[in-house]
PDB file of N, CA, C and O in Angstrom, chain B, residues numbered from 101:
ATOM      1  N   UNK B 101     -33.863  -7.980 -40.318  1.00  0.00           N
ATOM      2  CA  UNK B 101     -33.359  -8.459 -39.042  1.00  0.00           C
ATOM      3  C   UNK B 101     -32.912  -7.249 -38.234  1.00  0.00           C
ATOM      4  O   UNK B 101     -32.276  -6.319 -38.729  1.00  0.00           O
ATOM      5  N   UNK B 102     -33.401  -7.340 -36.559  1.00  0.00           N
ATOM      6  CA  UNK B 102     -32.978  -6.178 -35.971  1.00  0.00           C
ATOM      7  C   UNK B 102     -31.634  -6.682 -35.190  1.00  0.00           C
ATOM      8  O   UNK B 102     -31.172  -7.821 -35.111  1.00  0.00           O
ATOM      9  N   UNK B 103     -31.070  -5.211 -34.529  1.00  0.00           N
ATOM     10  CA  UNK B 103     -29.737  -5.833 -34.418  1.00  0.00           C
ATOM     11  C   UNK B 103     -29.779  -7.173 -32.747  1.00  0.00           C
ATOM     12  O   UNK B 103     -29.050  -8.081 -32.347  1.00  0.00           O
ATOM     13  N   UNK B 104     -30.692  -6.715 -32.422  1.00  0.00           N
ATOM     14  CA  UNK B 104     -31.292  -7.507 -31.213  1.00  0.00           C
ATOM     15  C   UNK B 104     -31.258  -8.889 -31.809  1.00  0.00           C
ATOM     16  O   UNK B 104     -30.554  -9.755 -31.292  1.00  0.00           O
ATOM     17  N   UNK B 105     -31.939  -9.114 -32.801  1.00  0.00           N
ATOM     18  CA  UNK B 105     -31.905 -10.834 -33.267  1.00  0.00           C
ATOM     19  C   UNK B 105     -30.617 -11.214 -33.847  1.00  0.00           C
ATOM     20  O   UNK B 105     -30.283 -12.381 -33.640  1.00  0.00           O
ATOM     21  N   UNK B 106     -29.818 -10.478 -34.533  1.00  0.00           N
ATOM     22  CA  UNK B 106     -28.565 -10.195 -34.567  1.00  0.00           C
ATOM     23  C   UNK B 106     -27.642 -10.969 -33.771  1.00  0.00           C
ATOM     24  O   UNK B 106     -27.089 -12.049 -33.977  1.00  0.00           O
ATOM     25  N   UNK B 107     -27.605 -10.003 -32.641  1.00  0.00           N
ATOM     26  CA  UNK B 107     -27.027 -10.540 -31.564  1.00  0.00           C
ATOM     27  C   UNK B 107     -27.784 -11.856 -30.461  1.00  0.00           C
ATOM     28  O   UNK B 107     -27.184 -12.518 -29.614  1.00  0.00           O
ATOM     29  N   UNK B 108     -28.606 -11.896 -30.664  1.00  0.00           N
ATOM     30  CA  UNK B 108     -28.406 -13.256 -30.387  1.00  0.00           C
ATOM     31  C   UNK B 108     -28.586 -14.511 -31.223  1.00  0.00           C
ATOM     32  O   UNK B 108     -28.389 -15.594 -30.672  1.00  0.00           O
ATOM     33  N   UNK B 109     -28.911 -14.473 -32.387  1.00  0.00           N
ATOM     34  CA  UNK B 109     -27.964 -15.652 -33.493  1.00  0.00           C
ATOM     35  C   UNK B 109     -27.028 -15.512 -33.257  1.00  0.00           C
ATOM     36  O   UNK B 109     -26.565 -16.619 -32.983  1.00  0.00           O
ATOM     37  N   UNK B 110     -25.986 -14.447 -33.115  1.00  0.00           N
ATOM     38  CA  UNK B 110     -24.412 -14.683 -32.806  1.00  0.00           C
ATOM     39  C   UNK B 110     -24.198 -15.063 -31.634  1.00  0.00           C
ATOM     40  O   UNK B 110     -23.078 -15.431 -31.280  1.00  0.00           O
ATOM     41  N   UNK B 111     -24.880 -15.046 -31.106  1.00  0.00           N
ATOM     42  CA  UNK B 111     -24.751 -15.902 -29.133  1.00  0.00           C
ATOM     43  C   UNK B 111     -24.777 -17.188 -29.792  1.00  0.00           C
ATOM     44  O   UNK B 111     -23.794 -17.777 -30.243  1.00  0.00           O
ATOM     45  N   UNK B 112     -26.204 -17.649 -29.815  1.00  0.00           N
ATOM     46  CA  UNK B 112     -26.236 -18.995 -30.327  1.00  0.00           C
ATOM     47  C   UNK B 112     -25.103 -19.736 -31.245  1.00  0.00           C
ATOM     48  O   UNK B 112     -24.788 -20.923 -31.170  1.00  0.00           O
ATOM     49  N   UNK B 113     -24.650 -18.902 -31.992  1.00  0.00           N
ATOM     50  CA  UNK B 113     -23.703 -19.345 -33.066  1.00  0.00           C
ATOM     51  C   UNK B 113     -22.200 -19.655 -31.980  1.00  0.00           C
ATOM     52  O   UNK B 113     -21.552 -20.701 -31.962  1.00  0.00           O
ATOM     53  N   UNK B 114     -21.953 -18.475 -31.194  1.00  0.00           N
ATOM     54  CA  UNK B 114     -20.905 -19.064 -30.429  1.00  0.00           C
ATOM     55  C   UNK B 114     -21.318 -20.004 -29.581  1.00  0.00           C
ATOM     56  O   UNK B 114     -21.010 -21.193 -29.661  1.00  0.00           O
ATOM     57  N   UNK B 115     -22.074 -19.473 -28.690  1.00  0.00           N
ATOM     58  CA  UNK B 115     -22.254 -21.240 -27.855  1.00  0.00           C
ATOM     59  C   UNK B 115     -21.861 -22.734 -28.261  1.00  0.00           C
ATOM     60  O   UNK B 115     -21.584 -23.698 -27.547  1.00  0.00           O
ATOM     61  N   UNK B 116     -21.941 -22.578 -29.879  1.00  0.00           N
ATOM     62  CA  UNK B 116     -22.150 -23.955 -30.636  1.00  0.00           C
ATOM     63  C   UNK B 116     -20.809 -23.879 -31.040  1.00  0.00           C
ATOM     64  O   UNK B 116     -20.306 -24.988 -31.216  1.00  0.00           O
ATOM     65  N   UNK B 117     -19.997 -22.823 -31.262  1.00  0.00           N
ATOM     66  CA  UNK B 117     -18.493 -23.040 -31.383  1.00  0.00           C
ATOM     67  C   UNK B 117     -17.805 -23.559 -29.958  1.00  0.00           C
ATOM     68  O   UNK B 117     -16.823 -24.277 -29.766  1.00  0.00           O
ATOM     69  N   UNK B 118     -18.474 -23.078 -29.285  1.00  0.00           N
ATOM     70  CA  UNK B 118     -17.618 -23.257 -27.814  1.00  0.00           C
ATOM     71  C   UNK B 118     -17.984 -24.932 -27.138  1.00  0.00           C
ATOM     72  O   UNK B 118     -17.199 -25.555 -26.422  1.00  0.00           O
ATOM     73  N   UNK B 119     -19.310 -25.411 -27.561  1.00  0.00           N
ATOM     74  CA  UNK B 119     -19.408 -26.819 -27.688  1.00  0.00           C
ATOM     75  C   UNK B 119     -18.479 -27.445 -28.381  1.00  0.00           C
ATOM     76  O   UNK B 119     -17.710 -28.280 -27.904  1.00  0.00           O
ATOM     77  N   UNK B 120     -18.499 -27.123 -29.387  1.00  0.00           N
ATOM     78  CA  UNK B 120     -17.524 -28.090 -30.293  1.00  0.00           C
ATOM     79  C   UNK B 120     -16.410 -28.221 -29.856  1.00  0.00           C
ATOM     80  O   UNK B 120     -15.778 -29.277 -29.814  1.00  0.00           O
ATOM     81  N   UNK B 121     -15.840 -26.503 -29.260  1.00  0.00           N
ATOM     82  CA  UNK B 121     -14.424 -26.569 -28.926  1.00  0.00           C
ATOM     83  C   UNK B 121     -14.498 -27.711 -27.561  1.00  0.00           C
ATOM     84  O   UNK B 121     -13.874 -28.763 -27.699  1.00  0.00           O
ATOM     85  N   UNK B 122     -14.842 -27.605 -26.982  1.00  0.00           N
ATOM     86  CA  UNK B 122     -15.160 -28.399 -26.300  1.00  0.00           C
ATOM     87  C   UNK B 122     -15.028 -29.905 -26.087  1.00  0.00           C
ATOM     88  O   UNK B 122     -14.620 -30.653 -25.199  1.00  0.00           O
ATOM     89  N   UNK B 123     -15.348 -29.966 -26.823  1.00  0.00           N
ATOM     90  CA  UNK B 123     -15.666 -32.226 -27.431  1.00  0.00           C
ATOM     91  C   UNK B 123     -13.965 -31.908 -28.269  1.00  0.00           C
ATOM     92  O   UNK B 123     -13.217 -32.776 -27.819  1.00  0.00           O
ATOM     93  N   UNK B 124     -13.392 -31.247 -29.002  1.00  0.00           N
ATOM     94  CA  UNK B 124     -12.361 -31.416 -29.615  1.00  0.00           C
ATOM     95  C   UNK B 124     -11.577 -31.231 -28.324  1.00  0.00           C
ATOM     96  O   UNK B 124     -11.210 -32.374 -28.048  1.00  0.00           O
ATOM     97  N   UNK B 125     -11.159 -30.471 -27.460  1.00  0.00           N
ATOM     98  CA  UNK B 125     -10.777 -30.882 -26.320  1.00  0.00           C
ATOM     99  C   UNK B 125      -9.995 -31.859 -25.764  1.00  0.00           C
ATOM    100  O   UNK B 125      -8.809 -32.149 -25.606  1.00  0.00           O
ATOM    101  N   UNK B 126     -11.657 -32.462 -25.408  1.00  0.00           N
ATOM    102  CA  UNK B 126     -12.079 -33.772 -24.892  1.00  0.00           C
ATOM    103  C   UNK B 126     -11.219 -34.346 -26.069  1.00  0.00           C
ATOM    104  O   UNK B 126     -10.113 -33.807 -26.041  1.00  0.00           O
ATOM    105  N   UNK B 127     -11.336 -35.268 -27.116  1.00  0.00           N
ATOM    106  CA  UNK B 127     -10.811 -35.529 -27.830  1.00  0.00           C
ATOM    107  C   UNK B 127      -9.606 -35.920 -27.817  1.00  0.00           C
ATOM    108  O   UNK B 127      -9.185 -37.073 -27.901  1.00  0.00           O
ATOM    109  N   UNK B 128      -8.630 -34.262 -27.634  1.00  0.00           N
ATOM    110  CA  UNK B 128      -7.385 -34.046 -27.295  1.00  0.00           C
ATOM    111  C   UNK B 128      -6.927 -34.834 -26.607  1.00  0.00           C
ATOM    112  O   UNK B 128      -5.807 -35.313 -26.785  1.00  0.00           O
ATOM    113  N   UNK B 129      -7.525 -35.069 -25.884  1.00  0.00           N
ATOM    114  CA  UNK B 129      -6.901 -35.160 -24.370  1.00  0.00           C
ATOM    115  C   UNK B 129      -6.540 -36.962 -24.510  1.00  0.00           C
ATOM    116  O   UNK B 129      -5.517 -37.631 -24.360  1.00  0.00           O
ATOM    117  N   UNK B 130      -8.124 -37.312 -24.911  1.00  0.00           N
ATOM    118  CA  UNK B 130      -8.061 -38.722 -25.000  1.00  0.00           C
ATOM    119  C   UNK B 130      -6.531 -39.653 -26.174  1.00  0.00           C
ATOM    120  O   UNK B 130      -5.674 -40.535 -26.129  1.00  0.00           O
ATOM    121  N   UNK B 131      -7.010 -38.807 -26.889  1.00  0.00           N
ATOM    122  CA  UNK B 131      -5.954 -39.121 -27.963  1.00  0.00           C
ATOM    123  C   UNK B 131      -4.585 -38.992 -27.488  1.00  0.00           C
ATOM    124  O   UNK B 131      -3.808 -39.884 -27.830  1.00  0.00           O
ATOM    125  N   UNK B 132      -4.067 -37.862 -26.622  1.00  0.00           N
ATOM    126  CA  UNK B 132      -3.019 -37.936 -26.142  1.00  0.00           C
ATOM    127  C   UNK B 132      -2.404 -38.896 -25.736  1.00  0.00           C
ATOM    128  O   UNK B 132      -1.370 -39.394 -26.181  1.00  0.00           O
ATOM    129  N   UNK B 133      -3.366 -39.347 -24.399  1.00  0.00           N
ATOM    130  CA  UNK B 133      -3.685 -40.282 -23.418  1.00  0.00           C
ATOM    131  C   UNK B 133      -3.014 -41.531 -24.371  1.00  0.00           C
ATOM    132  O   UNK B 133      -1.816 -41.810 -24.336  1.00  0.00           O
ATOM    133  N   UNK B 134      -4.123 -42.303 -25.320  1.00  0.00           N
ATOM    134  CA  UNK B 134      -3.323 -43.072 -25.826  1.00  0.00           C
ATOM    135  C   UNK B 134      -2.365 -43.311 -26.904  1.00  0.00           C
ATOM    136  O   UNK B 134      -2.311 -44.448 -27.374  1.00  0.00           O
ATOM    137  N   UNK B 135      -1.581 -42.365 -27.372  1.00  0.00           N
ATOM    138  CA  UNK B 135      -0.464 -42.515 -28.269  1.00  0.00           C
ATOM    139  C   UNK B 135       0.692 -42.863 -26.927  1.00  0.00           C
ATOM    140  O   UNK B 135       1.547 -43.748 -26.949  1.00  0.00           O
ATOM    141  N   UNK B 136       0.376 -41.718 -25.596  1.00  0.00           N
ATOM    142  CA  UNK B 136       1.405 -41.968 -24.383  1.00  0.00           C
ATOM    143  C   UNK B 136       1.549 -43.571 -24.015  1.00  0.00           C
ATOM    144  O   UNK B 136       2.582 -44.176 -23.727  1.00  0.00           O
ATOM    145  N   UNK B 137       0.317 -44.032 -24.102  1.00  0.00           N
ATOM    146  CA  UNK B 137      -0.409 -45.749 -23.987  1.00  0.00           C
ATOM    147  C   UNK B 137       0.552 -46.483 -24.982  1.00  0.00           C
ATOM    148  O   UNK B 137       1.223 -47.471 -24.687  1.00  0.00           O
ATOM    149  N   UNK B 138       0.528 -45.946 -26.035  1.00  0.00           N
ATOM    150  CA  UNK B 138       1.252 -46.711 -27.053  1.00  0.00           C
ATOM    151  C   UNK B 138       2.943 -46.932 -26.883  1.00  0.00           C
ATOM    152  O   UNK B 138       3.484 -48.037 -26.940  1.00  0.00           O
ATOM    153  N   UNK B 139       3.713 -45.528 -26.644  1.00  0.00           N
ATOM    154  CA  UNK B 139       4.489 -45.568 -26.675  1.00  0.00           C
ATOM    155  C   UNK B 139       5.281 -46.143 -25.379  1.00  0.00           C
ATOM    156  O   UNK B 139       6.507 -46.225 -25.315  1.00  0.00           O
ATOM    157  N   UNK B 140       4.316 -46.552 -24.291  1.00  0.00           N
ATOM    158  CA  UNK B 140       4.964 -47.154 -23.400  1.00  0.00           C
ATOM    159  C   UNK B 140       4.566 -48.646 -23.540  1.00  0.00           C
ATOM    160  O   UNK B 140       4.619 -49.306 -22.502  1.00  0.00           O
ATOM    161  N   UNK B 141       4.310 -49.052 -24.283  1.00  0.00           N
ATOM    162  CA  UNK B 141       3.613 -50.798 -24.767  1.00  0.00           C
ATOM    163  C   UNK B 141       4.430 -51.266 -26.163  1.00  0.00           C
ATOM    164  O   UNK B 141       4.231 -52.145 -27.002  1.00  0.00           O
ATOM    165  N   UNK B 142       5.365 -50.310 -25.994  1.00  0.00           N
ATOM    166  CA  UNK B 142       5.829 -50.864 -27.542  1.00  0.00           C
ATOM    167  C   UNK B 142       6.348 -52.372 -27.157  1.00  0.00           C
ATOM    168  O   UNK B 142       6.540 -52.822 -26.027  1.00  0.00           O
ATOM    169  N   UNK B 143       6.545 -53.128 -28.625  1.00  0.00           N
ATOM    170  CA  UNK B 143       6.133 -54.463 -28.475  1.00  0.00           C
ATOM    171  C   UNK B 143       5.553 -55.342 -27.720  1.00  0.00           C
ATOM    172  O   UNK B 143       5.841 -56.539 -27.689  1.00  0.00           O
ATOM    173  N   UNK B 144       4.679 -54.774 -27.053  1.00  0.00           N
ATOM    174  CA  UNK B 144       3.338 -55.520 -26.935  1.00  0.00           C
ATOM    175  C   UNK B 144       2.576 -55.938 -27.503  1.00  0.00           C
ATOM    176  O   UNK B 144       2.208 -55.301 -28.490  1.00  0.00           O
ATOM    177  N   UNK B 145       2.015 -57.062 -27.230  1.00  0.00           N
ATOM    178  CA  UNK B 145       0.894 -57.645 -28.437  1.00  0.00           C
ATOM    179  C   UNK B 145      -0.393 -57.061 -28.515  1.00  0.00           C
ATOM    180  O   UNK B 145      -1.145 -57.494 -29.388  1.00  0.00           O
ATOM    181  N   UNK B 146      -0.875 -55.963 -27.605  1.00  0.00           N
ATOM    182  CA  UNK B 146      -2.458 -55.858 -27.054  1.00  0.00           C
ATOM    183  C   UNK B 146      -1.237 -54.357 -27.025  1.00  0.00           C
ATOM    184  O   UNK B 146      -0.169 -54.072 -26.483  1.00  0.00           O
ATOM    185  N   UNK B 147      -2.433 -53.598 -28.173  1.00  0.00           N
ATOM    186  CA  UNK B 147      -2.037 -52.356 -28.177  1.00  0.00           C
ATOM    187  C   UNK B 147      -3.637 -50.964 -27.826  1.00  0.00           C
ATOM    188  O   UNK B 147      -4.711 -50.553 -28.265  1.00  0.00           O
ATOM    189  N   UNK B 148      -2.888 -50.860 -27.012  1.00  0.00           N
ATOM    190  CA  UNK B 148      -4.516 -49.845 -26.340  1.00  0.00           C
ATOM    191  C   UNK B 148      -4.793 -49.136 -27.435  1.00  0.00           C
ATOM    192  O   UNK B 148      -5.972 -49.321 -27.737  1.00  0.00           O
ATOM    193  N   UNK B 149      -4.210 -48.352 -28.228  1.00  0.00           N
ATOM    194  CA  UNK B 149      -4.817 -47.622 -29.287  1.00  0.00           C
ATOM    195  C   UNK B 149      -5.885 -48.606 -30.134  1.00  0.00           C
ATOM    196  O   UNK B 149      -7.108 -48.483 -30.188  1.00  0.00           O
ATOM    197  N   UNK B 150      -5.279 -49.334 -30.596  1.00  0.00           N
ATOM    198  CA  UNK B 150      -6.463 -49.929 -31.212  1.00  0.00           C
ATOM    199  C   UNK B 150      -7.240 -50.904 -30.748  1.00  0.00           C
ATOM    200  O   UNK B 150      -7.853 -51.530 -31.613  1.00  0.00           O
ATOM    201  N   UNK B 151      -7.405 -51.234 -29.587  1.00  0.00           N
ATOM    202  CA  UNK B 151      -8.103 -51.618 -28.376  1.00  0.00           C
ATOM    203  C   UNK B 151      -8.994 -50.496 -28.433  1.00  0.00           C
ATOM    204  O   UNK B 151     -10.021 -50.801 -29.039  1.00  0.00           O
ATOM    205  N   UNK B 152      -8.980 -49.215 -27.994  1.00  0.00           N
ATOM    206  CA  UNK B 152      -9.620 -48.398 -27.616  1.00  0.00           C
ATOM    207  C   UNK B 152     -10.504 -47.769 -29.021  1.00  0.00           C
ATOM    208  O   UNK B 152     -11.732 -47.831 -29.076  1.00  0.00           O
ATOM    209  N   UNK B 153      -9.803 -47.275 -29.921  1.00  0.00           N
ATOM    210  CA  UNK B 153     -10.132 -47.478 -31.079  1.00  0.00           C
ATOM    211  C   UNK B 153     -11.547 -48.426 -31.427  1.00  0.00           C
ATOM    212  O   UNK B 153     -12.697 -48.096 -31.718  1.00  0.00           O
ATOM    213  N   UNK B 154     -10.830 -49.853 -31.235  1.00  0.00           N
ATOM    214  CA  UNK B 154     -12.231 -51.127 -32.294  1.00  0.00           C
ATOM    215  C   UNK B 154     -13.305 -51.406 -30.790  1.00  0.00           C
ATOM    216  O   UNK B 154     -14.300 -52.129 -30.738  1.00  0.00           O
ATOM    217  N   UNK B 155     -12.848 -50.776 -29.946  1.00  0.00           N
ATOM    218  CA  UNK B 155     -13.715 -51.056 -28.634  1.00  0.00           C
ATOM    219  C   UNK B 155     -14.659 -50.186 -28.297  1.00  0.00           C
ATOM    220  O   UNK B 155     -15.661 -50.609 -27.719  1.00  0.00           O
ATOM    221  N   UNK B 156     -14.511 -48.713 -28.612  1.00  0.00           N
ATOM    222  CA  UNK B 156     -14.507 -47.213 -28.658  1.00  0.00           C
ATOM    223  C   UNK B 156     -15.151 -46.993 -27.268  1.00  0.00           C
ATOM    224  O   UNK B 156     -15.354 -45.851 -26.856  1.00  0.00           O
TER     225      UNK B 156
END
């Protein structure tokens, strides 16, 4: 392997870290979103987390 192919498998390889980071993120964010959902619904019968959750 020359260092040319080298370096770009390691491009490729980050790109695909930086996707992921990405969607985990995303993720973040959502998840935040509804625990905040939750904790303002307490005793409620219809709980968005798992609304959102079994609904996805």
């Amino acid at each position: 392997m020359h260092c040319s192919e080298a370096t770009e498998l390691a491009s490729q390889r980050l790109d695909d870290v930086r996707a992921i980071l990405a969607d985990l993120h995303r993720i973040k964010a959502v998840l935040t979103e509804l625990v905040s959902e939750c904790h303002a619904h307490q005793g409620d019968v219809s709980c968005p987390l798992i609304t959102a959750l079994h609904y996805g």
